[in-house]
Phi, psi and omega in degrees: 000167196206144182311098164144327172333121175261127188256156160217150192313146153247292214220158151276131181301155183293330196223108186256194142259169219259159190103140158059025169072021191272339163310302176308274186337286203313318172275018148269332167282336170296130186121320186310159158217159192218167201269136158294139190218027165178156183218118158236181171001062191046006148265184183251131183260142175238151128273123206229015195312347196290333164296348191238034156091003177213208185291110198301328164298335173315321172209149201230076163319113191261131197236173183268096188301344137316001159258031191238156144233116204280152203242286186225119188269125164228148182117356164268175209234103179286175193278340156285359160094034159228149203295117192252176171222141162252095177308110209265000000 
């Protein structure tokens, strides 16, 4: 997956940390789907505040990409040299 990608949440990951509502967050995002805006140390960053209801940069969740399913792939290339999305 790649920055721009759209995933939608499946599942919550197994192991959260405990506290500040990150159980509640992560089950308001399954089903959902969101843009990847970040790739770090093999995880994936959403911005997801829009599940709780507000402004999607409010709140950002890093996730596993084995909870996700990717939706719309973006960043491949046609041979004319445009950038296409592809339905997954």
């Amino acid at each position: 997956m790649v920055h721009g990608d759209r995933v939608e949440v499946a599942v919550v990951p197994e192991s959260l940390p405990s506290g500040m509502g990150t159980q509640a967050l992560f089950e308001a995002c399954v089903g959902r789907v969101f843009p990847v805006v970040g790739i770090e140390n093999g995880l994936l960053e959403l911005e997801v505040g829009e599940a709780v209801g507000e402004e999607s940069f409010m709140h950002s969740i890093w996730i596993e990409p084995e909870c996700v399913v990717c939706i719309v792939r973006l960043g491949e290339v046609h041979a004319r040299g445009r950038l296409s999305c592809r339905l997954v």
